[in-house]
N, C-alpha and C positions, 0 to 999 in steps of 0.2 A: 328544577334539577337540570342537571347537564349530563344527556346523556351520550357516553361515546361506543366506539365498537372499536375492538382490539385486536391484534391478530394479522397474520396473513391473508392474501386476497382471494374471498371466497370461504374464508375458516374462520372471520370476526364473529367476536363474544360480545355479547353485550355488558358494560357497565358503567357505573356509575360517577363521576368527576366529584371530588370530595377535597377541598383546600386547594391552593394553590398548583398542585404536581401531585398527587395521589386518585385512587381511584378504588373503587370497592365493586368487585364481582357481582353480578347479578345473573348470571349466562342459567343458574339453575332453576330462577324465578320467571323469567323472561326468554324464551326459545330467541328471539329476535327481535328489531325493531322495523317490522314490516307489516304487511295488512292484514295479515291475523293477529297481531298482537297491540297495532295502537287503537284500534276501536274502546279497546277497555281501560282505554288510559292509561298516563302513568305515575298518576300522582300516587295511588297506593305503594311504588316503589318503598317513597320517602320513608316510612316506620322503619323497611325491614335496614335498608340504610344508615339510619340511627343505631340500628340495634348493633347492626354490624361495624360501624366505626367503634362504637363503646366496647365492642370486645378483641378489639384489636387487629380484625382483617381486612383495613386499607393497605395498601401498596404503592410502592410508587410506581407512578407511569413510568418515569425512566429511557430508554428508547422506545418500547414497543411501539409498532406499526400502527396507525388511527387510521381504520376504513372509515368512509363514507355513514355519516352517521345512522342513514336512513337504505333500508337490503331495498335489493330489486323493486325500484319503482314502476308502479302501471305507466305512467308517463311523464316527462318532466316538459314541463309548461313554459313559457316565456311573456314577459309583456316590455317592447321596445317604447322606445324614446318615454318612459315615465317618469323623467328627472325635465323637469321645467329647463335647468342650466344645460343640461348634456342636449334636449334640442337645438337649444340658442348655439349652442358648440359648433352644431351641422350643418347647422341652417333650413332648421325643419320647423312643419309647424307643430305645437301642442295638439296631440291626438283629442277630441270630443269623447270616444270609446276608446279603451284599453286594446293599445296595437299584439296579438295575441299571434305565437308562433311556437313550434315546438323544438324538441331537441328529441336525437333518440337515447331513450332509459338506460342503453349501457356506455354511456359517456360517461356516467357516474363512479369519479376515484377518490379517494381518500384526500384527504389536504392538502397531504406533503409528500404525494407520489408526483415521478413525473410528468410533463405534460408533453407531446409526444406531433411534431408536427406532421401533418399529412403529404402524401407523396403530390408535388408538382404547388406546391403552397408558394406565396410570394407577399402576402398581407393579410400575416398571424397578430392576431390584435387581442387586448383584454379587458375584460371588465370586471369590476368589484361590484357583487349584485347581493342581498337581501332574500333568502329563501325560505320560503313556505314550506313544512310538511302537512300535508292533508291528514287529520287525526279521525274524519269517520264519514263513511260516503255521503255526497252533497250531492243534489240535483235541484234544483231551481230552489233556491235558498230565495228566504223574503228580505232579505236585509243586509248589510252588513254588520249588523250588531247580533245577527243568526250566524252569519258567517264565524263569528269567532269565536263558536263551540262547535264550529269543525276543524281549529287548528291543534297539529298537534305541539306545533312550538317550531322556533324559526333558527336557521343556519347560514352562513356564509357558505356564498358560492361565487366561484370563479369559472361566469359565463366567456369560455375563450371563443374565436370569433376567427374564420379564416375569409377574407373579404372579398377576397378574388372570387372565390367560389360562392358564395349570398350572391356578388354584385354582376357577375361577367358569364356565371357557367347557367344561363336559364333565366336570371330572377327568379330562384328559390333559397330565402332564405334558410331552411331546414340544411340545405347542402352545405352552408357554410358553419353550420350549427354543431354538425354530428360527427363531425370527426372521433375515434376512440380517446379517452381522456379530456372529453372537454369542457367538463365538470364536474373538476374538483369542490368536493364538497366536507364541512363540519370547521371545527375537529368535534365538535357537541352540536346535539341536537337540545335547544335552551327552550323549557316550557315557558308558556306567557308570563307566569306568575313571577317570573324574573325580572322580566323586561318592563321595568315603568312607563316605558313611552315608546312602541314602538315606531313613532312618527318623527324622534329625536335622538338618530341614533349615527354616530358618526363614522365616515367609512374611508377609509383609505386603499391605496395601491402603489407599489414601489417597482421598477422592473432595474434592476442590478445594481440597487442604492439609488435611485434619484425616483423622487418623488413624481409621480405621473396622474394620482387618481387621491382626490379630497374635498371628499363630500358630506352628506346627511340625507339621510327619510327624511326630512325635511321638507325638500325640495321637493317631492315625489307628487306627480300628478293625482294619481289615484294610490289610494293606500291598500296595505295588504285585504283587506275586507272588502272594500269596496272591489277587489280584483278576483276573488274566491265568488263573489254574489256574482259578478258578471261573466264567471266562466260558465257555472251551475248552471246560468240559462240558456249553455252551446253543448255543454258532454257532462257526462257523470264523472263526479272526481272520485278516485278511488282512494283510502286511507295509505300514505306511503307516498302519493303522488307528491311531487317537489314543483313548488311555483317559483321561479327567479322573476323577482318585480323590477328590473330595471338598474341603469347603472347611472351614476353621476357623472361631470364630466371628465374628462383628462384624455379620453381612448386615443389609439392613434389615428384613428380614423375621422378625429376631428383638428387632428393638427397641421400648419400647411406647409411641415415638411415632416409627414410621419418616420416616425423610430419604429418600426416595425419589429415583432418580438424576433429573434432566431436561435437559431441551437447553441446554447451554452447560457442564455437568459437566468437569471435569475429570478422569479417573480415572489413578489411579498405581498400580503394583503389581509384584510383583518374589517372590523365591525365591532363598536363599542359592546362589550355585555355578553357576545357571541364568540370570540376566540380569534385567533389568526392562521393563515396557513402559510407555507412556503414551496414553490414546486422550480425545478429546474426544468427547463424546455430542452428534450433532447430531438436530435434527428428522424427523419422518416424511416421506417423500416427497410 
């Protein structure tokens, strides 16, 4: 299934992606898609879904608003340089463990809301990254083959990146992380039972029509499992929690005359089987 949330910011409904541009209400079956509600899964949606397109209460999307597939996460996770290519880019080396950093939980915006540069910024940069919903609390999982009956199904995210602030203000990365809007996320939350491969899965990025970011899971150091079994054994993941596994290459931050993002930006970006988003970059407050 593909599940989206509809709506204004803070008032998204939960429902269902059904054909190409329709979608079918579930907001009365399902309170939300948050950590009281994906522990019990959501494969039992799919009946009432059936039943509901046969009687004719799909709709179209249309414009409505697509929040952030996934409400209030415990916490959104990070794991850098896990694209083989995207090191080679920097000139770094292939991490042995998964390079693990965070982001703060209300970075998280909708697809195709703006992205919103911070005051005193100077190197806005982007990446197309693979995200994880945490589907039921994990703590020291045995496997990664344990791991993937805690997913609850995976999204596009748009891990944005202000570099001045990672690389100049401390060495913390977190600081360049959390800016508001820096994780645009969905436009669905895609259960596994979708995705044939999640290791073969192609990923693009556009910034105002020219082509910047083209890639694959493919590439990817450690795969989504293997990256869930080796958080479990540092913190408890909580159901809702979002994991960004990395970005392929193209960033500006590996180019040797970056284009750096700025206000009036247009950004594009997308993931085979998962959907695409589009955000404009506006100015600092």
């Amino acid at each position: 299934m593909r599940i989206v949330r509809l709506g204004s910011p803070g008032r998204e409904r939960p429902a269902v992606v059904v054909g190409p541009d329709a979608y079918v209400d579930v907001s009365d079956l399902l309170a939300d898609v948050d950590a009281t509600t994906l522990p019990g899964g959501l494969a039992w949606l799919g009946e009432h879904v059936e039943d509901r397109v046969a009687a004719g209460r799909a709709a179209p999307l249309g414009d409505r608003r697509i929040g952030a597939p996934v409400a209030r996460p415990h916490q959104i996770l990070c794991v850098g340089l896990n694209y083989r290519d995207h090191a080679e880019e920097i000139g770094a080396d292939v991490p042995e463990l998964p390079l693990v950093f965070s982001k703060s939980p209300n970075t998280l915006v909708g697809p195709h809301d703006d992205v919103r540069a911070p005051r005193g910024f100077s190197r806005l940069d982007w990446e197309v990254e693979l995200g994880v919903v945490v589907g039921r609390r994990a703590s020291y999982l045995d496997g990664p083959e344990q791991a993937r009956e805690h997913v609850a199904g995976f999204v596009v995210c748009h891990d944005v990146s202000e570099r001045a602030f990672q690389d100049d203000h401390g060495g913390q990365i977190l600081k360049g992380k959390s800016a508001e809007t820096f994780n645009p996320c969905g436009p669905w939350l895609v259960t596994p039972d979708e995705i044939d491969d999640v290791s073969a899965l192609g990923m693009w990025l556009d910034v105002s029509g020219t082509r910047r970011q083209t890639g694959s899971t493919a590439t990817m150091v450690f795969d989504p499992y293997e990256i869930l079994c080796h958080l479990s054994q540092y913190m408890v993941l909580e159901p809702g929690d979002v994991v960004n596994t990395g970005t392929p290459p193209g960033v500006a931050n590996g180019m040797a005359d970056p284009q750096w993002l700025q206000p009036g930006d247009i950004v594009e970006l997308g993931i085979d089987g998962l959907g695409s988003q589009r955000q404009r970059v506006v100015a600092p407050r």
